[in-house]
Backbone as CSV, one residue per row, in Angstrom:
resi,resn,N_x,N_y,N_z,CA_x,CA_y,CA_z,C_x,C_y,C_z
1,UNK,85.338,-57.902,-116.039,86.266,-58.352,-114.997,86.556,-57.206,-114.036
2,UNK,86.459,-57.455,-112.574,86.447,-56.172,-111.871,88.273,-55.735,-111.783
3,UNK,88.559,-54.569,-111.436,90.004,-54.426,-111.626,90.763,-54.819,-110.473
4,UNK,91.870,-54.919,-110.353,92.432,-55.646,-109.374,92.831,-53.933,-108.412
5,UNK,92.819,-54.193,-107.278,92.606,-53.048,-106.346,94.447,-52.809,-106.454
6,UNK,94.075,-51.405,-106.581,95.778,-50.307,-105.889,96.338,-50.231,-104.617
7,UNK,97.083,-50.839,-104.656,97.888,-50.852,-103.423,99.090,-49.946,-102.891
8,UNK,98.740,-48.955,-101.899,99.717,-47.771,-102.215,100.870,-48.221,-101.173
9,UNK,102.110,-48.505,-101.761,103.538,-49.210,-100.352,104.526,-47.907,-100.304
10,UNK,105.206,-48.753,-99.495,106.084,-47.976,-98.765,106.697,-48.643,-98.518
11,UNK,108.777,-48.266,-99.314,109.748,-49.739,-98.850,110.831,-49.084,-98.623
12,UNK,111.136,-49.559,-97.689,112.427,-49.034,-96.737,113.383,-49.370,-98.023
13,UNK,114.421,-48.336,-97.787,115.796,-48.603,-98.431,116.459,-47.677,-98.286
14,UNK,117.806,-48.230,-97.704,118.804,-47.400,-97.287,118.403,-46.098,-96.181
15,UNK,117.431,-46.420,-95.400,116.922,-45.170,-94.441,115.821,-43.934,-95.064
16,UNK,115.854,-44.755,-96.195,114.754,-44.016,-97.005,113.389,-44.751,-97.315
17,UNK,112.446,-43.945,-98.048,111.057,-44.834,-97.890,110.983,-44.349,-99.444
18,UNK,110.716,-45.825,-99.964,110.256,-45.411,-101.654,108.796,-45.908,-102.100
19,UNK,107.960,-44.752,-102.560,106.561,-45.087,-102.534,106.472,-45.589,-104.135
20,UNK,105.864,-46.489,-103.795,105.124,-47.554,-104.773,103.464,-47.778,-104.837
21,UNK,103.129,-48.277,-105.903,101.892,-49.105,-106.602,101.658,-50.254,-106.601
22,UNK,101.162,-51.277,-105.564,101.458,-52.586,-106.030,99.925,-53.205,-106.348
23,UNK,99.438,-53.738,-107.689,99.094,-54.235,-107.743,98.608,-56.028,-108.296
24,UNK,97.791,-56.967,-108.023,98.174,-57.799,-108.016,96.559,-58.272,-108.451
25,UNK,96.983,-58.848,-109.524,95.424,-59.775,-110.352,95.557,-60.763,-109.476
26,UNK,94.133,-61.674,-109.439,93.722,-62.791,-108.834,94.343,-64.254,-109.693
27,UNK,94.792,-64.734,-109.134,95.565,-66.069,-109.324,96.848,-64.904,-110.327
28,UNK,97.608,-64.202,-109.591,98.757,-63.416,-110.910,99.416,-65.085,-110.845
29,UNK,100.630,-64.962,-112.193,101.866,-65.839,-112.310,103.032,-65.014,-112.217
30,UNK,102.993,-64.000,-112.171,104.395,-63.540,-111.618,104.271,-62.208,-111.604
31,UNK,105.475,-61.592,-110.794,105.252,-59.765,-111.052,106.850,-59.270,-111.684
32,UNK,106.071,-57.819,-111.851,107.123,-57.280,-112.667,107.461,-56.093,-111.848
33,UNK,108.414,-55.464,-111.404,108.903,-54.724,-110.774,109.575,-53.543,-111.828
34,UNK,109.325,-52.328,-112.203,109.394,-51.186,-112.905,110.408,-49.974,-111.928
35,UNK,111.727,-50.032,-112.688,112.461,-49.006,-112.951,112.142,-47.658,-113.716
36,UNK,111.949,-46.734,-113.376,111.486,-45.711,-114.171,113.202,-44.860,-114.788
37,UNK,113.023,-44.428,-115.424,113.758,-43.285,-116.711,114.186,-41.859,-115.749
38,UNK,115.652,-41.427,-116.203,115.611,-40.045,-115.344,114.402,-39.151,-115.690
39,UNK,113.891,-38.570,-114.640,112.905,-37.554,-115.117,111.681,-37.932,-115.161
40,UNK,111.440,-39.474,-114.838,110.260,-39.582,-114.528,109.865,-40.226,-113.110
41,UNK,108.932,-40.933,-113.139,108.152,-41.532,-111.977,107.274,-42.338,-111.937
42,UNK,107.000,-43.283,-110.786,105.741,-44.006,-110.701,104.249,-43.526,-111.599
43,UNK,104.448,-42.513,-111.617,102.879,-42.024,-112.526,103.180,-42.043,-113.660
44,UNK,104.241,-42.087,-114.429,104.457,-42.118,-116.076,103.274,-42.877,-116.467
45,UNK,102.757,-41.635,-117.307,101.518,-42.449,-118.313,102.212,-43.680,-119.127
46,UNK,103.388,-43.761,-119.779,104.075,-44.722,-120.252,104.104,-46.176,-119.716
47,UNK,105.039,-46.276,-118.582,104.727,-47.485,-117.476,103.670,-47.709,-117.123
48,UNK,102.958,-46.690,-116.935,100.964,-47.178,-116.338,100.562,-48.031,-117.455
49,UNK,100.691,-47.730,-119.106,100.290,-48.466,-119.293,100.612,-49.662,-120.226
50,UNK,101.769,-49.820,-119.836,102.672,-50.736,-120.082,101.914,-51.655,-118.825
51,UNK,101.948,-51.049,-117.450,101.698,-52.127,-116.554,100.481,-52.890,-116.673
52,UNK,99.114,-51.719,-117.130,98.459,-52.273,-117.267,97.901,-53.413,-118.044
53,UNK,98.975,-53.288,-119.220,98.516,-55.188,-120.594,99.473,-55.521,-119.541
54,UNK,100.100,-55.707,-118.889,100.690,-56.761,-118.117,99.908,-57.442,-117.216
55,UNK,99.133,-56.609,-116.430,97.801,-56.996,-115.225,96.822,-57.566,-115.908
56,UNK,96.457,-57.293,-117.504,95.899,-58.149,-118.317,95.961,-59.201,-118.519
57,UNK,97.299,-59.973,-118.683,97.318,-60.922,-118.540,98.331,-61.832,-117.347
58,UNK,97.572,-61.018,-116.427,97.352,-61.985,-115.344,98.803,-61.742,-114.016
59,UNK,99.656,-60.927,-114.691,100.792,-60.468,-114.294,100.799,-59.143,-113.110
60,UNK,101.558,-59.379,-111.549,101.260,-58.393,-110.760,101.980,-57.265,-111.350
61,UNK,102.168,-55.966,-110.863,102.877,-55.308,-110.632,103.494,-54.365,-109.922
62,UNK,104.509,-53.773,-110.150,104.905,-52.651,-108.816,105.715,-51.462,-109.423
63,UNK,104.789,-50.409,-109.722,105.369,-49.401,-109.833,105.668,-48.209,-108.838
64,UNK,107.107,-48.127,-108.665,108.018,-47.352,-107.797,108.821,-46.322,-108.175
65,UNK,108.846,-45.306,-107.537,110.135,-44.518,-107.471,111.330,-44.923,-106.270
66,UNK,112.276,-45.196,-107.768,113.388,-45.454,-106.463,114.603,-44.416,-106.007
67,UNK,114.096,-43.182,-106.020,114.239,-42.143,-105.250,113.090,-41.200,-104.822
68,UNK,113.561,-40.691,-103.393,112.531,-39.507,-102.721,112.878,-38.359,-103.577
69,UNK,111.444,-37.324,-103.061,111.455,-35.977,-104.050,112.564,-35.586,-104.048
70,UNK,112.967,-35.617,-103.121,114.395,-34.539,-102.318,115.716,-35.397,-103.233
71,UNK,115.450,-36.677,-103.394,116.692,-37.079,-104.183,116.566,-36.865,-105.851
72,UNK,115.282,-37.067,-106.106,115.199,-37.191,-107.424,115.140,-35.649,-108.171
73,UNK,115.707,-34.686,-107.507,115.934,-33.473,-108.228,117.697,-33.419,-107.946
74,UNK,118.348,-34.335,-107.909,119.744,-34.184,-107.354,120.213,-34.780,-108.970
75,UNK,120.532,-34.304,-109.754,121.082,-35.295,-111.184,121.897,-36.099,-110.939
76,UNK,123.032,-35.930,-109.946,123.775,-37.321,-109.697,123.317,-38.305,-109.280
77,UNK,122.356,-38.380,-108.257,121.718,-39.539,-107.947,120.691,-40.053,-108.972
78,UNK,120.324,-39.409,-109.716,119.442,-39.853,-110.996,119.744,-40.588,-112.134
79,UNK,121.702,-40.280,-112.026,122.246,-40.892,-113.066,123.009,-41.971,-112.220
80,UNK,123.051,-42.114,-110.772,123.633,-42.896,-110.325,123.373,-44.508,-110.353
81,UNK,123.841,-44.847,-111.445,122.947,-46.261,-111.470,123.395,-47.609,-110.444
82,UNK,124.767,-47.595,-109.887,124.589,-48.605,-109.113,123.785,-48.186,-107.706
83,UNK,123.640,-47.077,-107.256,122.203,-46.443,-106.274,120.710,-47.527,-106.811
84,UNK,120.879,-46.880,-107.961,119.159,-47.123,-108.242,118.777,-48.856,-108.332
85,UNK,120.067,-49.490,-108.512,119.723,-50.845,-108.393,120.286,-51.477,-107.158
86,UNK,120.233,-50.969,-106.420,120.534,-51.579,-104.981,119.223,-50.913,-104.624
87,UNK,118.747,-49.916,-104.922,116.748,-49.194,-104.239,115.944,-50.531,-104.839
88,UNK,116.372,-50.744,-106.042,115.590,-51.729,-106.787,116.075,-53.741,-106.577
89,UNK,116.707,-53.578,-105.779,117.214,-54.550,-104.781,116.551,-55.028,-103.848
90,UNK,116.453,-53.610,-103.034,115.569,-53.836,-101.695,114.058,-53.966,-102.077
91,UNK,113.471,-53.281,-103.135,111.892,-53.428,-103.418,111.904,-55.012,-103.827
92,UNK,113.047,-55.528,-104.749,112.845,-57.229,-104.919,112.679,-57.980,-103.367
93,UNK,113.719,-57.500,-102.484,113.614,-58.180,-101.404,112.368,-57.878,-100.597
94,UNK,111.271,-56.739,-100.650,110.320,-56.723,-100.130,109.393,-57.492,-100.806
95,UNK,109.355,-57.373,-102.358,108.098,-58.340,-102.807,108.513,-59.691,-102.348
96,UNK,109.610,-59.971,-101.977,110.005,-61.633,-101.763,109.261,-61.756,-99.920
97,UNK,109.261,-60.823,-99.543,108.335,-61.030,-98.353,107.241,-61.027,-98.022
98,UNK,106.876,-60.127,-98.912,105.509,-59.933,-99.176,104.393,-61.202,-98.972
99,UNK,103.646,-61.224,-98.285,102.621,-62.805,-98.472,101.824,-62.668,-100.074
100,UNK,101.188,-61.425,-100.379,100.660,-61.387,-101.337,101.710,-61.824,-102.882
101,UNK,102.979,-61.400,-102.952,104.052,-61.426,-104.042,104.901,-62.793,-103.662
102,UNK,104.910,-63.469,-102.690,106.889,-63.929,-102.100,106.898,-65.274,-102.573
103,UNK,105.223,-66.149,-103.394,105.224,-67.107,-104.310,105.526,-66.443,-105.892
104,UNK,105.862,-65.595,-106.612,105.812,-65.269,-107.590,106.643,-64.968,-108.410
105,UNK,107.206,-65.193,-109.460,108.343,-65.189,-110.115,108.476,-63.488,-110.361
106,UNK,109.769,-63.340,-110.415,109.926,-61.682,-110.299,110.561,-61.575,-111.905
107,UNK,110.161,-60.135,-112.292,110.760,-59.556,-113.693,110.974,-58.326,-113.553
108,UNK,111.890,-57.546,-113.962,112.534,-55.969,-114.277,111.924,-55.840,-115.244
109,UNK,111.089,-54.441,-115.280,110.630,-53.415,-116.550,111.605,-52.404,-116.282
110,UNK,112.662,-51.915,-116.835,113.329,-50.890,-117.122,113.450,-50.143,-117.870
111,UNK,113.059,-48.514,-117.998,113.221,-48.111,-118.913,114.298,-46.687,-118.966
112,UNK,114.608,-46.614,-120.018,116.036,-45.561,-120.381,117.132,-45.818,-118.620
113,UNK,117.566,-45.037,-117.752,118.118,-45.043,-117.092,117.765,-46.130,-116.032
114,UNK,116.688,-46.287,-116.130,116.117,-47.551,-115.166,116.423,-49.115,-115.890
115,UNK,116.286,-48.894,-116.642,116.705,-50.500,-117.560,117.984,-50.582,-117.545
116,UNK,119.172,-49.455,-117.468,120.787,-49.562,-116.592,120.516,-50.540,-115.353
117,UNK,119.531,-49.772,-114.179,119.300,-50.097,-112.967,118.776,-51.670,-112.966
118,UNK,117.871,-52.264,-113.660,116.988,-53.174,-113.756,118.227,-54.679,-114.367
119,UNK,118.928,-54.190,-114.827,120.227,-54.819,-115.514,121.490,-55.079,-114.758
120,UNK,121.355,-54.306,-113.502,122.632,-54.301,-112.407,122.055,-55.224,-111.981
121,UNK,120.984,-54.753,-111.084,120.048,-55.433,-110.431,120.122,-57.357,-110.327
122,UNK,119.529,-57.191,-111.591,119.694,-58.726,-112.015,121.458,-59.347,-112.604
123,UNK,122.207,-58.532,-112.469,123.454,-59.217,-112.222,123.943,-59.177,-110.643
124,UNK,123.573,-58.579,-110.443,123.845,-58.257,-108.632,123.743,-59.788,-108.107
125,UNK,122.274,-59.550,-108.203,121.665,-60.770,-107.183,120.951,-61.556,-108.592
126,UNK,121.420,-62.788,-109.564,121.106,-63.483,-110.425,119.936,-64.815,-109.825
127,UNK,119.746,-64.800,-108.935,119.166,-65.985,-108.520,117.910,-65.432,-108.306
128,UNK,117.538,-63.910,-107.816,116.920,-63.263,-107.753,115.050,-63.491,-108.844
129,UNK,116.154,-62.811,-109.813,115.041,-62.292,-110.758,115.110,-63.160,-112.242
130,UNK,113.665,-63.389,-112.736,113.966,-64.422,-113.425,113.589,-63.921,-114.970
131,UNK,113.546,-63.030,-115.550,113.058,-61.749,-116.512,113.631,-60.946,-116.331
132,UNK,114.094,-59.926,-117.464,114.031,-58.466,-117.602,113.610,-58.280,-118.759
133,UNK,113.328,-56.818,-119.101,112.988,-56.319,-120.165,113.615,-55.106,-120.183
134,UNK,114.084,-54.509,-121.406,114.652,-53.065,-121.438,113.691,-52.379,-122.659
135,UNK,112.944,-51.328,-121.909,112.596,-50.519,-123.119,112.624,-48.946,-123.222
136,UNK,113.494,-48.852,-124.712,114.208,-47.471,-124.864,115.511,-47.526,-123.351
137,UNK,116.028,-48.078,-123.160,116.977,-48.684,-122.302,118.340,-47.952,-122.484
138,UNK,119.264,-47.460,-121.625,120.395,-47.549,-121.914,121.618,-48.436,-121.313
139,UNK,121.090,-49.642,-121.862,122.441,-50.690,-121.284,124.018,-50.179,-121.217
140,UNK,123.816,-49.249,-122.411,125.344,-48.890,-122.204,125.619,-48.626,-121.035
141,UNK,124.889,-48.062,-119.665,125.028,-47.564,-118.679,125.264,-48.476,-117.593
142,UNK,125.198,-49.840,-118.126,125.536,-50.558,-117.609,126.614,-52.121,-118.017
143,UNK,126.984,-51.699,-118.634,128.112,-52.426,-119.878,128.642,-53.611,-119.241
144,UNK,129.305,-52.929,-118.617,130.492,-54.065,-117.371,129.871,-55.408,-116.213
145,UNK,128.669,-54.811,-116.072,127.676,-55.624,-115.649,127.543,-57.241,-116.337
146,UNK,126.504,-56.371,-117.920,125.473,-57.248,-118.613,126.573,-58.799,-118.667
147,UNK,127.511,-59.227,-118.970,128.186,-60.756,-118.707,127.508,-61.610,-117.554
148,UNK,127.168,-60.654,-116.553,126.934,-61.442,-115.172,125.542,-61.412,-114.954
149,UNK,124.856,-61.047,-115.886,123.079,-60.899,-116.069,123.044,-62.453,-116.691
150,UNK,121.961,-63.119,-115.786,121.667,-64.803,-116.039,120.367,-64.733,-116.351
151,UNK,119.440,-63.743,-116.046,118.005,-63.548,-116.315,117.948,-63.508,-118.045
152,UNK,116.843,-64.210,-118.646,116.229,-64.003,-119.734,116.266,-62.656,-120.048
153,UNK,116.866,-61.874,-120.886,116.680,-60.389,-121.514,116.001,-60.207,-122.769
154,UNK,114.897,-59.362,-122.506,114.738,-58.875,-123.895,114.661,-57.391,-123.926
155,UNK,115.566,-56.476,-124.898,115.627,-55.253,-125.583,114.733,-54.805,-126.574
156,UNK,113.878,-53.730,-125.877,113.158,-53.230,-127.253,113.735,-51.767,-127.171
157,UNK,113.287,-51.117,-128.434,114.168,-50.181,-129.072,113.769,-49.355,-130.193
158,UNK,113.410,-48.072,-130.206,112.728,-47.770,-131.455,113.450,-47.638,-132.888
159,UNK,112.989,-47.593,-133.780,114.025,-47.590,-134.542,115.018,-45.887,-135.239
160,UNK,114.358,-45.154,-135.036,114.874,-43.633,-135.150,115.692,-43.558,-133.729
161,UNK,115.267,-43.952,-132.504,116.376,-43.724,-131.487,117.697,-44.107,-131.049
162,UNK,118.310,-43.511,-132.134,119.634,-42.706,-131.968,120.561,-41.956,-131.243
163,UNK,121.512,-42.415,-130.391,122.195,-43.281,-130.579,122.026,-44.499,-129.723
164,UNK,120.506,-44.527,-129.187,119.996,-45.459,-128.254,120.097,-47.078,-129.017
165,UNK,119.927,-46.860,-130.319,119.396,-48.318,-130.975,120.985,-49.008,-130.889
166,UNK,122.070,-48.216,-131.416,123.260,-48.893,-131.365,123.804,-49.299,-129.894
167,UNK,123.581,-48.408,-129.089,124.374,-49.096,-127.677,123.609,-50.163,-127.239
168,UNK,122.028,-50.498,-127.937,121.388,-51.210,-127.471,121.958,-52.905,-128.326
169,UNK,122.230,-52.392,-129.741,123.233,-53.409,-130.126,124.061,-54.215,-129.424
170,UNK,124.762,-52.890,-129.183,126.304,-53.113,-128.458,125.923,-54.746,-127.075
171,UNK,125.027,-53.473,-126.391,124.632,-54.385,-125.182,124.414,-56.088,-125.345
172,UNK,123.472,-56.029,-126.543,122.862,-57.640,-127.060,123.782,-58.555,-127.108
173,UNK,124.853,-57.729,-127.770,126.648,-58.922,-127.878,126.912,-58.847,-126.966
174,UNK,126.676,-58.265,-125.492,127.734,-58.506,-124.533,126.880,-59.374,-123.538
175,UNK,125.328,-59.432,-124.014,124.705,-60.275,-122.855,124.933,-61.958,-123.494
176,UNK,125.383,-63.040,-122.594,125.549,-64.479,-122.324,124.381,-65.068,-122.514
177,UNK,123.174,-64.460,-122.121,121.823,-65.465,-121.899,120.752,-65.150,-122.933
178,UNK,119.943,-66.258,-122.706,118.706,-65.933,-123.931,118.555,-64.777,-124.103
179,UNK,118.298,-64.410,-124.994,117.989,-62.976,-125.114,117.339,-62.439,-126.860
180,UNK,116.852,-61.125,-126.362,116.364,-61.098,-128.004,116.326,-59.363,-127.921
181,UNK,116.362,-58.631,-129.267,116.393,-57.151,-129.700,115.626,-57.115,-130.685
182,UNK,114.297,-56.575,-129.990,113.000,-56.119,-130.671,113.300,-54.535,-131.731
183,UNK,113.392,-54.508,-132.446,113.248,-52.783,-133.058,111.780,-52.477,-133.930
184,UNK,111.250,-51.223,-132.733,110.053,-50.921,-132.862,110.298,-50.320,-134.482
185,UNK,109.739,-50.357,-135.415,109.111,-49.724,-136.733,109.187,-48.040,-136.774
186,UNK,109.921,-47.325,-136.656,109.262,-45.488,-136.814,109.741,-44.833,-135.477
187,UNK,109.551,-45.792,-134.598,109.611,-45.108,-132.921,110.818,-44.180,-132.746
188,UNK,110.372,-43.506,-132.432,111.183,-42.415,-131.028,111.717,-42.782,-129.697
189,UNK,112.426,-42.100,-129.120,113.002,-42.816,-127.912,111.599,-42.677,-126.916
190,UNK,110.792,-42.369,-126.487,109.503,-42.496,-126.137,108.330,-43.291,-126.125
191,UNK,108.069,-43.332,-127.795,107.322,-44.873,-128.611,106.176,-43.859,-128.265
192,UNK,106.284,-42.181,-128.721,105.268,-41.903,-128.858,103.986,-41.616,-130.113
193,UNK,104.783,-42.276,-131.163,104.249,-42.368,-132.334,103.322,-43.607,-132.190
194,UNK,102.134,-43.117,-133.073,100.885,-44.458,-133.133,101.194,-45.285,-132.952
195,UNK,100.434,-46.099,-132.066,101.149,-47.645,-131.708,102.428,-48.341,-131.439
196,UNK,102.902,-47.235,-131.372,104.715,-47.751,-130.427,104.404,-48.294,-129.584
197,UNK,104.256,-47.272,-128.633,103.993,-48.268,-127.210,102.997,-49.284,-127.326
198,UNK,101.952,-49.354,-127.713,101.151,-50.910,-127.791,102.117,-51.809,-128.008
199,UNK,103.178,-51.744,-129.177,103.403,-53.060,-129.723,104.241,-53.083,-128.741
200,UNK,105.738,-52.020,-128.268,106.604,-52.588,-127.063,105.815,-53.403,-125.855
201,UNK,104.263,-52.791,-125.379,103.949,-53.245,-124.304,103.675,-55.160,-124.647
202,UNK,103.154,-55.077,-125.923,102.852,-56.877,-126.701,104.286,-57.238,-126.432
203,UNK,105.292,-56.820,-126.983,106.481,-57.808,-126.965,106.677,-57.767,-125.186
204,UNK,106.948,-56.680,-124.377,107.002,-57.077,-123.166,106.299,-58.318,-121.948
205,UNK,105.070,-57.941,-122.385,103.831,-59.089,-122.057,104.448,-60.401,-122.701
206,UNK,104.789,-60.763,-123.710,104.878,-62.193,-124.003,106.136,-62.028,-123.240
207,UNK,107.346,-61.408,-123.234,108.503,-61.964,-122.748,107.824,-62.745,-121.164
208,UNK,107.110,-61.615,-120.424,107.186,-61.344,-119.024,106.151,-62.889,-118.783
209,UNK,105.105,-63.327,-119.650,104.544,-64.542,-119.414,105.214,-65.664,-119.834
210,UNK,106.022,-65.676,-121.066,106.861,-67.010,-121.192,107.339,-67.160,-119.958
211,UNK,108.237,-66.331,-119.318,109.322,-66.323,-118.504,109.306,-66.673,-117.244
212,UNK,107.802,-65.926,-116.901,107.635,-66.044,-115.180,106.264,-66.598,-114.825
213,UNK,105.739,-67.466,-115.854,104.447,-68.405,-115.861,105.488,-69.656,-114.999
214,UNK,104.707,-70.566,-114.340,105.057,-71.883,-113.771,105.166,-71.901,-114.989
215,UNK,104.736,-72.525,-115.998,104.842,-73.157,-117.378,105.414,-72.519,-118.428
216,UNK,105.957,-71.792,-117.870,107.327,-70.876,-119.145,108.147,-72.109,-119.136
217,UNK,108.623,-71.049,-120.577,109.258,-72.057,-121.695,111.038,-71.428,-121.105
218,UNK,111.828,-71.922,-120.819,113.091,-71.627,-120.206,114.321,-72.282,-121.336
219,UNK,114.761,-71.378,-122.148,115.446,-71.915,-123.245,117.080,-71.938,-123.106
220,UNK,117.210,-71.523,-121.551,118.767,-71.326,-121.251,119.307,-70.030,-121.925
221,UNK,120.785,-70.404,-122.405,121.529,-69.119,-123.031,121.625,-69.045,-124.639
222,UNK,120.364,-69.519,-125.454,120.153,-69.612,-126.816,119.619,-68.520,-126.962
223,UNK,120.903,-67.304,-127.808,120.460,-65.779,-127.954,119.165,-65.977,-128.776
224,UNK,118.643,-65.003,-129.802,117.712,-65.130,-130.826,118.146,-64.044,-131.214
225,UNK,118.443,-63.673,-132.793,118.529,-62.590,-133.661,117.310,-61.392,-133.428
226,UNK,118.091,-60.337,-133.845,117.451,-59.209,-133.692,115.918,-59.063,-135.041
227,UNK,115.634,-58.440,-134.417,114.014,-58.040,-135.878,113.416,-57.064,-135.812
């Protein structure tokens, strides 16, 4: 199968320009829009290839920094999470224009400080986005929010990451809508142990195709126990 071509963007926000990755399989069913972690970026080997079993099956994507160089060495703005989900606001509102994206159901990949962002985001504007996913996430960072999050959530979580796994608890009781809390086997807050990340990227992929396929399965606000 030939690969689906890289698309290098550029999206206005707030007087700023945030460079992105967009790419997009032939006949995709929906895209996923990626929050990155303080300290990282659009190139995280992590998200690359997380994105990529997503483009596998059949899913666009868009990996962004939603800060410039010049901001993303500033720690307040790195930890500033209602910033990063209003950057991650405006990139939803560009894929919604987009001719190539603006038929396609949208999903948040968030991870550690970005899965805060990816979680505002989709309480912000609920009509918006129809997925999220948090992995290695800190919802706590976004607490006051998660009630007003209507998007399908699912939390993954390693199981040694400490004190990440409990606020990720915490979070699960405070979200209203379907939702589910994956705990990876051994993992680190990273999932850089053998096959962490494969299996988070498997549970992400099924969330992100139930959810944002025309033919997803839409189960309303019926949580599902943790595993």
């Amino acid at each position: 199968m030939q690969p689906s071509p890289r698309v290098q963007v550029s999206i206005p926000a707030d007087g700023r320009q945030l460079e992105g990755e967009l790419i997009v399989p032939g006949g995709a069913s929906g895209v996923v829009a990626f929050a990155h972690g303080s300290g990282s970026s659009r190139h995280s080997p992590r998200n690359q290839f997380v994105a990529q079993v997503l483009q596998q099956a059949g899913l666009a994507t868009l990996l962004l920094d939603l800060l410039e160089e010049d901001e993303a060495r500033d720690r307040h703005k790195v930890f500033d999470i209602e910033l990063l989900a209003l950057r991650l606001l405006a990139a939803a509102r560009w894929l919604g224009d987009n001719p190539t994206t603006r038929s396609l159901a949208l999903g948040y990949f968030g991870a550690s400080t970005g899965a805060a962002a990816a979680l505002v985001a989709a309480a912000r504007d609920p009509g918006r986005v129809a997925a999220v996913v948090s992995r290695g996430g800190r919802p706590d960072l976004a607490m006051r929010w998660l009630p007003q999050v209507k998007a399908p959530t699912l939390l993954i979580v390693g199981e040694n990451d400490e004190p990440v796994l409990q606020w990720n608890r915490d979070a699960y009781e405070r979200l209203g809508v379907e939702k589910d809390l994956v705990v990876v086997p051994r993992a680190t807050h990273l999932f850089e142990e053998p096959g962490a990340l494969e299996e988070a990227a498997q549970h992400a992929c099924r969330w992100f195709v139930r959810h944002l396929s025309p033919l997803g399965v839409r189960s309303g606000a019926s949580g599902k126990a943790e595993r």
